[in-house]
Structures are given as C-alpha cells and as structure tokens.
C-alpha positions as CSV (number, residue, x, y, z in Angstrom):
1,X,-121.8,-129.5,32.8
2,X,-124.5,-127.3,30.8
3,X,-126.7,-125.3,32.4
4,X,-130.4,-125.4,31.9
5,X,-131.7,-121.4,30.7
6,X,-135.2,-120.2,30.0
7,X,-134.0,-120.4,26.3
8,X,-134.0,-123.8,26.5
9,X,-137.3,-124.1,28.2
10,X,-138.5,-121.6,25.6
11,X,-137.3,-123.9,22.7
12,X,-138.9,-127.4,24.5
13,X,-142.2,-125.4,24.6
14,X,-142.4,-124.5,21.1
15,X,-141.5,-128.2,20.2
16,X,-144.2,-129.3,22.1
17,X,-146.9,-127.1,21.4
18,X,-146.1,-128.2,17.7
19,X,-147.0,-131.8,18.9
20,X,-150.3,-133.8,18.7
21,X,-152.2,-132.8,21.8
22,X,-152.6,-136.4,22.3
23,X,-148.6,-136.1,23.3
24,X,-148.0,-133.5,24.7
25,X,-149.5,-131.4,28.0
26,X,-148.1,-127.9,26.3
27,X,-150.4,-128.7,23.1
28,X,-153.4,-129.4,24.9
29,X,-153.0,-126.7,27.0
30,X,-152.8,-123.8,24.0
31,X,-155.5,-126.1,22.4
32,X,-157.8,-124.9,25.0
33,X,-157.1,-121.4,24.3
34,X,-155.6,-118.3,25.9
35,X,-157.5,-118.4,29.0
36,X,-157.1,-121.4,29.8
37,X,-152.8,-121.2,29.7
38,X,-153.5,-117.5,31.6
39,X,-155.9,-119.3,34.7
40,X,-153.2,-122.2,35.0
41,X,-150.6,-119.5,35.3
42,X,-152.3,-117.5,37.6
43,X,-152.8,-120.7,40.1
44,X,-149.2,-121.3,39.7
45,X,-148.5,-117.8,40.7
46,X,-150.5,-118.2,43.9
47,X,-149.4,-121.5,44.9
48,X,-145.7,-119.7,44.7
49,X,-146.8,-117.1,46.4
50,X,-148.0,-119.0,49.4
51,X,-145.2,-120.7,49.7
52,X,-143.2,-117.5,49.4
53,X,-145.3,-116.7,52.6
54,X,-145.3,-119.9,54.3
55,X,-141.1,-119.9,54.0
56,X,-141.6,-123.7,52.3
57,X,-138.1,-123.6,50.4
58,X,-138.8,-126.8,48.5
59,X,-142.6,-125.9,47.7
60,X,-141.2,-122.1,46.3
61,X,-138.6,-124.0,44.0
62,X,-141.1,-126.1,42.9
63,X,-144.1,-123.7,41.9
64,X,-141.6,-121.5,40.8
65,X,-140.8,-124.0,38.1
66,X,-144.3,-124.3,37.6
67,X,-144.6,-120.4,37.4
68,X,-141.9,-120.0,34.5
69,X,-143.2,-123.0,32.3
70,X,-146.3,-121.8,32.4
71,X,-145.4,-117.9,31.6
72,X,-143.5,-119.3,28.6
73,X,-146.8,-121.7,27.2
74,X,-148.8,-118.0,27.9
75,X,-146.1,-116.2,25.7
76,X,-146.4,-119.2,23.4
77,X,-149.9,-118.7,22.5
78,X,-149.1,-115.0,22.2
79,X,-146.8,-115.7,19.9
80,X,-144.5,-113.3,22.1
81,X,-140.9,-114.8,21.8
82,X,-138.7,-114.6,24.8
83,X,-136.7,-112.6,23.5
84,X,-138.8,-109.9,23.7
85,X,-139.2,-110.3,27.3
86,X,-135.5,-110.0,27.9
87,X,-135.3,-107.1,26.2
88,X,-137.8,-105.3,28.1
89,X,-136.3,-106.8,31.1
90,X,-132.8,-104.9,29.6
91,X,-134.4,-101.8,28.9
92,X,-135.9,-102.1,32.2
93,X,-132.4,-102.3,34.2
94,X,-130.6,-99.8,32.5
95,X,-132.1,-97.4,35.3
96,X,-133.0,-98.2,39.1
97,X,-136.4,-99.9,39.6
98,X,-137.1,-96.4,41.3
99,X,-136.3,-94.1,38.4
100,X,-138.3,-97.1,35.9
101,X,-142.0,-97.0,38.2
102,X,-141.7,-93.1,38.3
103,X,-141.0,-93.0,34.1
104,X,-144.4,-95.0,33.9
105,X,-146.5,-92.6,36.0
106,X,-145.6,-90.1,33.2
C-alpha cells in the first residue's frame, strides 16, 4: 500500500492548475487571482476551526482536507514550492517551539 503525502497533493495541484479552467476547479480558482485562493483558504480554516471546537471528528478530517488543498493552490499561485515550506518547517524544529517564538521577538 502507498501512502498519500502532501508531495503528491502538491504535484496533482500543479497538473491541474496547468489545465483549462473549463476542467479543472484548481485552474479556475488561481484564474480568479490571489485573493480569491487566500478567502477560500481562510473559510476552510474556520470551518476547521469550528469543528476543532465543536469536537466533530469527521467534520475536522474533512475541513482539514479542505485546509491543506487549499494552502497548496495559495502556494501555487505564489509560486512558492512545498518544499520551501518544509524546510522552514525543519529549520523551525531544530529548536523547541519556545526557543523558535522568543528568536522572532528579536
């Protein structure tokens, strides 16, 4: 069995914002420009949020899903690969999360 990573999701979101938007939801989406990807993530964000709060397993799983697709179409249009990410998310943990918030106060 494989297992399903953000690099893959990464890689179907660069197909498909290559696609006609006529085909494809990521195209239209970046189509509409930046603010447009931003606002959806945002909603996605809250809707996880709120189901964070409300303890709604299924409902978190699900916007989380939502959450990370559209974080990925927002990095698409920023032409800001993944990669990137991940390697601020390394740099990040090579300290505590403690030691990292008081380095950016500096």
């Amino acid at each position: 069995m494989t297992t399903f990573t953000l690099d893959d999701l990464s890689r179907i979101v660069a197909q498909r914002a290559a696609a006609p938007t006529s085909e494809s939801y990521t195209a239209k989406l970046l189509s509409e420009g930046p603010a447009k990807a931003a606002k959806k993530l945002g909603e996605e964000a809250v809707e996880a949020a709120l189901a964070a709060v409300q303890g709604d397993r299924q409902n978190l799983t699900a916007e989380a899903a939502d959450v990370l697709y559209h974080l990925l179409v927002v990095l698409q249009g920023a032409d800001i690969p993944l990669s990137d990410v991940m390697a601020e998310l390394e740099r990040r943990t090579a300290q505590s999360g403690l030691a990292e918030k008081a380095a950016r106060k500096l």
